[in-house]
MARMARFI-695257 format. One record per atom (N, C-alpha, C): residue number from 1; residue in one letter; chain; atom name; x, y, z. Coordinates in steps of 0.2 Angstrom, whole numbers. Atoms other than C-alpha are relative to their C-alpha. Layout:
BEGIN
{atom NUM, "A", "A", "CA", {X, Y, Z}}
...
// end
This chain:
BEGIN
{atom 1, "X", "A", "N", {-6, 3, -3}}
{atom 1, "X", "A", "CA", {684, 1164, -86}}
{atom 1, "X", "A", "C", {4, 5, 3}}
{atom 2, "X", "A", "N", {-2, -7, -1}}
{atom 2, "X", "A", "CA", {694, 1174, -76}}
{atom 2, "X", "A", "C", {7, 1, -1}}
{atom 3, "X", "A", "N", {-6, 2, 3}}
{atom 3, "X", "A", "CA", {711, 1181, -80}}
{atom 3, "X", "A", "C", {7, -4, 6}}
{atom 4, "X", "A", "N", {-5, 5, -5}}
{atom 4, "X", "A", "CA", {720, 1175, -64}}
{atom 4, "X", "A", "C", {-5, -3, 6}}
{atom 5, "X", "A", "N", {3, 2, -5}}
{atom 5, "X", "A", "CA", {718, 1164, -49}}
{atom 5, "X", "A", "C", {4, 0, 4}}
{atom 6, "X", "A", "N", {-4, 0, -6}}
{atom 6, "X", "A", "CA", {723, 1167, -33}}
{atom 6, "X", "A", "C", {-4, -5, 4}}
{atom 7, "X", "A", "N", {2, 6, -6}}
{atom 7, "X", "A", "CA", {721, 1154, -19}}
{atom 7, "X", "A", "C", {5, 2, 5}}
{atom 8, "X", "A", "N", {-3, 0, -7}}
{atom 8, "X", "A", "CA", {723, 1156, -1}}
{atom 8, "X", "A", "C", {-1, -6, 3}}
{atom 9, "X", "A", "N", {3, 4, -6}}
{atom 9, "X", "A", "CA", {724, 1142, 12}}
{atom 9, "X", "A", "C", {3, 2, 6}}
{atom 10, "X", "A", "N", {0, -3, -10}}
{atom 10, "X", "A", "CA", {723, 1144, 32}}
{atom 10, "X", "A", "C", {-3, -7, 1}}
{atom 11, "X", "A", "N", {-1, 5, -2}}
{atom 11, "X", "A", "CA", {720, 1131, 44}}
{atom 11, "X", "A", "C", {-8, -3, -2}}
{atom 12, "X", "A", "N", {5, 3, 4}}
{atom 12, "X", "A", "CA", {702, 1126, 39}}
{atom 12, "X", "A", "C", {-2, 3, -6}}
{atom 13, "X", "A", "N", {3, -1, 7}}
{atom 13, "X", "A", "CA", {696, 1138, 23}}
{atom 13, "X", "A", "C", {-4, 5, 4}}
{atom 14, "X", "A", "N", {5, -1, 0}}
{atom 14, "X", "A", "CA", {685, 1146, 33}}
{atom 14, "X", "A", "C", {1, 10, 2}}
{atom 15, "X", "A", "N", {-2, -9, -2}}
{atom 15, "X", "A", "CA", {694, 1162, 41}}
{atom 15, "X", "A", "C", {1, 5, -5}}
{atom 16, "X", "A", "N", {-2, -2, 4}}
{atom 16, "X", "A", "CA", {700, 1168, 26}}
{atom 16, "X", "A", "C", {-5, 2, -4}}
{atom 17, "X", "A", "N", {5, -2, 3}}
{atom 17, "X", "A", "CA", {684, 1171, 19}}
{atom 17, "X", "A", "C", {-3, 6, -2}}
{atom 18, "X", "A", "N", {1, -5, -1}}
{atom 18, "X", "A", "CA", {680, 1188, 25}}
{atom 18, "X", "A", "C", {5, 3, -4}}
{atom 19, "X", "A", "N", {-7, -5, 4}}
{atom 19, "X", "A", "CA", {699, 1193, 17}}
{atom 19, "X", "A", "C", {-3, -3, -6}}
{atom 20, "X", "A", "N", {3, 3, 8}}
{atom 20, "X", "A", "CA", {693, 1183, 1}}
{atom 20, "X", "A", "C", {-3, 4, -4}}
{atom 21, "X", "A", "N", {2, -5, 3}}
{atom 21, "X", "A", "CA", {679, 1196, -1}}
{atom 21, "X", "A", "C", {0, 5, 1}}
{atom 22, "X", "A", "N", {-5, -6, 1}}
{atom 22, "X", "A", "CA", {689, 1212, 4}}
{atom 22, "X", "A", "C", {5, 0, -8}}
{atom 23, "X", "A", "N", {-8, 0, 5}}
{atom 23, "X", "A", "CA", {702, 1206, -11}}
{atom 23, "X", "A", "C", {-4, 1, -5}}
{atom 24, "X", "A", "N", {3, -1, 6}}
{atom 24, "X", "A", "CA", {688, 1204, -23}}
{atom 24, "X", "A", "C", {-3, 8, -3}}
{atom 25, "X", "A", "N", {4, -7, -1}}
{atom 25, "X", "A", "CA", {680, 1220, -19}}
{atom 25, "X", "A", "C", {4, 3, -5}}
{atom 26, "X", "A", "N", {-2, -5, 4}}
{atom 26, "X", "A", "CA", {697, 1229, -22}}
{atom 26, "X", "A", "C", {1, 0, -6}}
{atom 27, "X", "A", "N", {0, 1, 9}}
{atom 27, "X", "A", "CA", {699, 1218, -39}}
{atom 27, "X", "A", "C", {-4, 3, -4}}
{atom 28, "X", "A", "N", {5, -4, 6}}
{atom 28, "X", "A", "CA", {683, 1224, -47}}
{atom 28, "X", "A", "C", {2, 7, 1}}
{atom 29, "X", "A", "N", {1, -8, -1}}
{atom 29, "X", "A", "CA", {685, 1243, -41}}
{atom 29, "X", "A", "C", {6, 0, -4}}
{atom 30, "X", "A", "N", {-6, 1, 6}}
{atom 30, "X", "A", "CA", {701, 1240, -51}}
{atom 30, "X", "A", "C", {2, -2, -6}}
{atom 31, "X", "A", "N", {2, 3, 7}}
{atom 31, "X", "A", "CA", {693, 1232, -66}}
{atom 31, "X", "A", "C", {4, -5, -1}}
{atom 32, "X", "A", "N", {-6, 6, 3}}
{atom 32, "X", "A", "CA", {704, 1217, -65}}
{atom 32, "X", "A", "C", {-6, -7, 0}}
{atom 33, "X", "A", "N", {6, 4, -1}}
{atom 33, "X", "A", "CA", {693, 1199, -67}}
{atom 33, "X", "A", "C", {5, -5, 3}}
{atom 34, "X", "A", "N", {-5, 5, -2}}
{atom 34, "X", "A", "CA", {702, 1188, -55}}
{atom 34, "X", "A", "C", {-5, -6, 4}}
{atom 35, "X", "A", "N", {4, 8, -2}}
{atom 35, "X", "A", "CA", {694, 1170, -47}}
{atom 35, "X", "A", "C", {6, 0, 6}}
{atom 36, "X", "A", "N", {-5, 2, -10}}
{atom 36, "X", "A", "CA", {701, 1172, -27}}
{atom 36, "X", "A", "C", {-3, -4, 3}}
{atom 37, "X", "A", "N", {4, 2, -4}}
{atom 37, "X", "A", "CA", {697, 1159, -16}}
{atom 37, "X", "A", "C", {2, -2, 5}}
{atom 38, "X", "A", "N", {-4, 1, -7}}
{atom 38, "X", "A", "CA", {701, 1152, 3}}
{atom 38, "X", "A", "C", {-2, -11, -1}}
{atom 39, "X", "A", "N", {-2, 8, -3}}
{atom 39, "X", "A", "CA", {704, 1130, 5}}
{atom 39, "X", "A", "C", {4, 1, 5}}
{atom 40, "X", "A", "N", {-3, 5, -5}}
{atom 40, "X", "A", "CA", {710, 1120, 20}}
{atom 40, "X", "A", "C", {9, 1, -3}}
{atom 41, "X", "A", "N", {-11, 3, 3}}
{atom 41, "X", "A", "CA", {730, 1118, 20}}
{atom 41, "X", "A", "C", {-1, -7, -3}}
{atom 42, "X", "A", "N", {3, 9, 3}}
{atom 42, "X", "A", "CA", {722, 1099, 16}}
{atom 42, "X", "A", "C", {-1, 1, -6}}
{atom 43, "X", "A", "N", {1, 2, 7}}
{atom 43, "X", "A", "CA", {719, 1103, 0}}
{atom 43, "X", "A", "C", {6, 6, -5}}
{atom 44, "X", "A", "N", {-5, 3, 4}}
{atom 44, "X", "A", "CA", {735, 1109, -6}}
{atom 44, "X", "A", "C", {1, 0, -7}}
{atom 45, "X", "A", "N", {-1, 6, 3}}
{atom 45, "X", "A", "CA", {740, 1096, -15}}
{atom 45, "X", "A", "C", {-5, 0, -7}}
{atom 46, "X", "A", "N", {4, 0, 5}}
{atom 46, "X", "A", "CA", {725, 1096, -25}}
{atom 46, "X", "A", "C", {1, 6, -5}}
{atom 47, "X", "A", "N", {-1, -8, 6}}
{atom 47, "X", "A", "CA", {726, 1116, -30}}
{atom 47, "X", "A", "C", {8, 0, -3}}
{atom 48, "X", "A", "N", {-7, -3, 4}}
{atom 48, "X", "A", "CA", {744, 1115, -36}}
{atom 48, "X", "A", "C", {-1, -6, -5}}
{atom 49, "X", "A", "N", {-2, 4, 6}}
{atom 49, "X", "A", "CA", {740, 1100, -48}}
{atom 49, "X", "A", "C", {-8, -1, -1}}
{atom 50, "X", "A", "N", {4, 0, 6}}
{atom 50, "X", "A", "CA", {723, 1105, -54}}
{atom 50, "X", "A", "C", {0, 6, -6}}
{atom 51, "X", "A", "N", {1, -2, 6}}
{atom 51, "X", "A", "CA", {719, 1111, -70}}
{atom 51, "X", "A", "C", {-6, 5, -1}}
{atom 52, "X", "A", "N", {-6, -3, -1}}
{atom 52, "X", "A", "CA", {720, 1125, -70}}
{atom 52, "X", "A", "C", {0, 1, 6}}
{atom 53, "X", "A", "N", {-1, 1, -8}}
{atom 53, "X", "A", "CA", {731, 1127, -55}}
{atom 53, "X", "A", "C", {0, 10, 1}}
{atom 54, "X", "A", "N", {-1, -6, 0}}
{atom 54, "X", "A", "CA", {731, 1144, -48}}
{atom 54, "X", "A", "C", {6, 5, -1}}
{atom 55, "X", "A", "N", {-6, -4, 2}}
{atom 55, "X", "A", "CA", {743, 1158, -51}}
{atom 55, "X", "A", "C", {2, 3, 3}}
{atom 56, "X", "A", "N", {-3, -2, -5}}
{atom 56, "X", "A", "CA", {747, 1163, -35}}
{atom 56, "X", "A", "C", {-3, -5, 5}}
{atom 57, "X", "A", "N", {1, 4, -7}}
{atom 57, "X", "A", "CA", {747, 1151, -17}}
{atom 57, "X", "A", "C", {1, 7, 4}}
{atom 58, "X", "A", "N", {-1, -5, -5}}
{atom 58, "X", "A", "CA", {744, 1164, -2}}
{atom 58, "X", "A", "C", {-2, -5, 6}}
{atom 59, "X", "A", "N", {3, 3, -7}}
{atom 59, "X", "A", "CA", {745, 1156, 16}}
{atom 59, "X", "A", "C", {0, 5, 6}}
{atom 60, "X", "A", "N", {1, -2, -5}}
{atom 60, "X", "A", "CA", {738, 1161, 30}}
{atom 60, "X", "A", "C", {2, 1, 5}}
{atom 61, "X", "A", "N", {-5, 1, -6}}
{atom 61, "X", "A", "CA", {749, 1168, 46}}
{atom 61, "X", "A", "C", {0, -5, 4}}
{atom 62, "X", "A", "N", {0, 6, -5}}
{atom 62, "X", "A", "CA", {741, 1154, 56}}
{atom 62, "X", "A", "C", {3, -7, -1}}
{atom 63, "X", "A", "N", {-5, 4, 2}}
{atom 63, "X", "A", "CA", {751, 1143, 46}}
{atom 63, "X", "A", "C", {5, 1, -3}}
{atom 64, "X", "A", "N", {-8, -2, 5}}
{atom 64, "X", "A", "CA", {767, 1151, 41}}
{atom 64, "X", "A", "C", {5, -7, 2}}
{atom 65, "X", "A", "N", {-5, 5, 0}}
{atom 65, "X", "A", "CA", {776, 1136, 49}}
{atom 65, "X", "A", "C", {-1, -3, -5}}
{atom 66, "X", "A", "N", {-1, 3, 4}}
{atom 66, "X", "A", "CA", {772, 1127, 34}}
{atom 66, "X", "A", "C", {3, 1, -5}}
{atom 67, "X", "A", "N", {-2, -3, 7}}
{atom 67, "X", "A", "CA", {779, 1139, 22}}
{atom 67, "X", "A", "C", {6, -6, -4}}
{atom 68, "X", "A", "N", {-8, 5, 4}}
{atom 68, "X", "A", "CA", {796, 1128, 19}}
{atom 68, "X", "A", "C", {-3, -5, -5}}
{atom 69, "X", "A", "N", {2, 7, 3}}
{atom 69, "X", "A", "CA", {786, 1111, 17}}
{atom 69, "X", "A", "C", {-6, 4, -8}}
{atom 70, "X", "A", "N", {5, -2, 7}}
{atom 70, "X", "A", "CA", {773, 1121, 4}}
{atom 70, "X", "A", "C", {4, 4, -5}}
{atom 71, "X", "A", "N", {-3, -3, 3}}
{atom 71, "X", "A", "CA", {786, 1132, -4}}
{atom 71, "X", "A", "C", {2, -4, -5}}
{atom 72, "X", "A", "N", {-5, 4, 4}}
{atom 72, "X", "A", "CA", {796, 1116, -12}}
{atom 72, "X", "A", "C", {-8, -2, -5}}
{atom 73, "X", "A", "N", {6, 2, 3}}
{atom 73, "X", "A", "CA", {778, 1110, -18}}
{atom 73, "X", "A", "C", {-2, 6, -6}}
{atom 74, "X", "A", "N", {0, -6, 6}}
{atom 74, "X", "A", "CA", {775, 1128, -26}}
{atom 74, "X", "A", "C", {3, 0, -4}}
{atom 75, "X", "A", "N", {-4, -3, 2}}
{atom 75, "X", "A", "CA", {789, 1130, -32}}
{atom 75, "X", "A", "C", {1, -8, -7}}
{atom 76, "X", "A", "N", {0, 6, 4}}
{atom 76, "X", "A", "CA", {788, 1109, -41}}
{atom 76, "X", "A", "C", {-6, 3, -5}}
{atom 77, "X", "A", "N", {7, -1, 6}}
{atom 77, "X", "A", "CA", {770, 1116, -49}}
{atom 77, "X", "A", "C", {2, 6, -3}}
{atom 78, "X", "A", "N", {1, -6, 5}}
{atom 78, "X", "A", "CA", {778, 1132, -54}}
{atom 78, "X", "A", "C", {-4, 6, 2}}
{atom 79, "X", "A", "N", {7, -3, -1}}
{atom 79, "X", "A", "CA", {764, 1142, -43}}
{atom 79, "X", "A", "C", {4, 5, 6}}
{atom 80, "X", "A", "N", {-3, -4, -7}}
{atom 80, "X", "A", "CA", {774, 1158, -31}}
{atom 80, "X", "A", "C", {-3, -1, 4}}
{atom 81, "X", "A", "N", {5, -2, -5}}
{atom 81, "X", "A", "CA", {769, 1160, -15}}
{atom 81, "X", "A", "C", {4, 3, 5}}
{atom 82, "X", "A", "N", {-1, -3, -7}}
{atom 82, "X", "A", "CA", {770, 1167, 1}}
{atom 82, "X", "A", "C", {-4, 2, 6}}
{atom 83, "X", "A", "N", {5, -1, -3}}
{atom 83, "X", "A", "CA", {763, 1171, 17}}
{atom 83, "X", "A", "C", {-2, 7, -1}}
{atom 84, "X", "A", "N", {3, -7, -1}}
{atom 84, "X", "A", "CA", {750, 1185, 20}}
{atom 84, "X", "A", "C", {2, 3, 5}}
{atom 85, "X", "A", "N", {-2, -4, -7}}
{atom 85, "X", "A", "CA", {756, 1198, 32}}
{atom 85, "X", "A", "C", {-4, -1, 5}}
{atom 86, "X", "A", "N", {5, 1, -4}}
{atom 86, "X", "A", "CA", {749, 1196, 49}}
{atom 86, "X", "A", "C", {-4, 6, 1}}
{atom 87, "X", "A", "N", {3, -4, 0}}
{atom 87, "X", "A", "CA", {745, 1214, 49}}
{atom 87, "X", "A", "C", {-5, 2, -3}}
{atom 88, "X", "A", "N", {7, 1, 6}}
{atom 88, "X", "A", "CA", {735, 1213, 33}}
{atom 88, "X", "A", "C", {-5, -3, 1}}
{atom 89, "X", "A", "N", {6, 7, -1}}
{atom 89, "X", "A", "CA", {726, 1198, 37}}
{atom 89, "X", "A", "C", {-4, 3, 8}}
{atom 90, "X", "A", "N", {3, -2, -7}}
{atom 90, "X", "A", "CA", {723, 1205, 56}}
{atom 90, "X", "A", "C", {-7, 5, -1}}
{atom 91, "X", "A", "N", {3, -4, -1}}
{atom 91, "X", "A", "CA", {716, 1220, 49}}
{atom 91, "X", "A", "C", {-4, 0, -7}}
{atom 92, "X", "A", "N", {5, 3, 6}}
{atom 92, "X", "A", "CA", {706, 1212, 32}}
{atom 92, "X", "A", "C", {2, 5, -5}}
{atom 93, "X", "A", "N", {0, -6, 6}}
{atom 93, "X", "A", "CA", {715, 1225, 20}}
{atom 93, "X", "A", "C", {2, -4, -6}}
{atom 94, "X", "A", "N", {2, 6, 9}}
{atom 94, "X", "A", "CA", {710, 1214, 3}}
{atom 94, "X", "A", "C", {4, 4, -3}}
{atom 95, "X", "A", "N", {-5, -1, 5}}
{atom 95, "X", "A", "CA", {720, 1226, -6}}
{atom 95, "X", "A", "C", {5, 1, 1}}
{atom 96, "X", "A", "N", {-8, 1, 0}}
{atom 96, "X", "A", "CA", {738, 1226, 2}}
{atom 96, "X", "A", "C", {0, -7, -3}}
{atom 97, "X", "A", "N", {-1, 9, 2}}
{atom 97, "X", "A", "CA", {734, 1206, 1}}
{atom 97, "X", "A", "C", {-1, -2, -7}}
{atom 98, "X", "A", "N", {0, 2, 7}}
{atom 98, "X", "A", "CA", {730, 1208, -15}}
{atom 98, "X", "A", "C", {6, 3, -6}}
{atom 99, "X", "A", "N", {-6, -3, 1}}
{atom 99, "X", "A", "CA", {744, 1220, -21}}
{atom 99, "X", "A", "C", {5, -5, 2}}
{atom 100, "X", "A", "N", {-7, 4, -2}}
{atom 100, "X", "A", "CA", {756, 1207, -12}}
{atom 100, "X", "A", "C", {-1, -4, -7}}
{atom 101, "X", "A", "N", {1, 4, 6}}
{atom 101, "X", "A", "CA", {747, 1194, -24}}
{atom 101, "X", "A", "C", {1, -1, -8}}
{atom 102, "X", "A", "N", {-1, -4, 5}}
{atom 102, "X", "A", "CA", {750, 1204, -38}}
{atom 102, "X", "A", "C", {9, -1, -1}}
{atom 103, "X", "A", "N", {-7, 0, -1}}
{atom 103, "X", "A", "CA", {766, 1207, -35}}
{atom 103, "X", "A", "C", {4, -9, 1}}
{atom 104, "X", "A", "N", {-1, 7, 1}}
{atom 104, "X", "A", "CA", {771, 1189, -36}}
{atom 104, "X", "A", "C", {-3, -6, -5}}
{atom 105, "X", "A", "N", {2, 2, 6}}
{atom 105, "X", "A", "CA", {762, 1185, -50}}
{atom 105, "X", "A", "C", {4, 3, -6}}
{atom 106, "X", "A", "N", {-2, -2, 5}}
{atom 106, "X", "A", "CA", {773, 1196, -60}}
{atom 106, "X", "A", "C", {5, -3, -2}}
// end
């Protein structure tokens, strides 16, 4: 089981995939055991009230307009979040985005 979860969503799940396993990478190379994954904005709702729910929300610049409406939801589950930078994300650096991730999980 791993010790954290992070979840990312972006507008289908899919783009985020590539940063998903840039973040793992730098995870292991810094011996931490984390469970990162990328979902739809559509499934939400589900990650913030499954069991267990993650322990950090990360959205993806393509949908920063959503930050507000998903904020108050994080924020009712108790789960930080925030957007990924669009530089980070443009340029797939899984360890700024992971360090962000970090950094808000403290």
């Amino acid at each position: 089981m791993a010790d954290k979860v992070i979840a990312l969503a972006c507008a289908a799940g899919m783009s985020t995939s590539l940063l998903v396993l840039k973040m793992q990478k730098a995870a292991e190379a810094s011996g931490k055991n984390y469970e990162i994954f990328a979902k739809s904005t559509a499934d939400i709702d589900n990650m913030l009230t499954a069991n267990p729910k993650p322990d950090v929300l990360l959205l993806g610049p393509q949908v920063a307009f959503m930050k507000a409406e998903v904020q108050k939801k994080a924020e009712a589950a108790g789960v930080p979040m925030d957007v990924i930078n669009m530089q980070d994300y443009g340029m797939m650096r899984g360890d700024n985005v992971l360090a962000n991730a970090e950094n808000l999980m403290k």
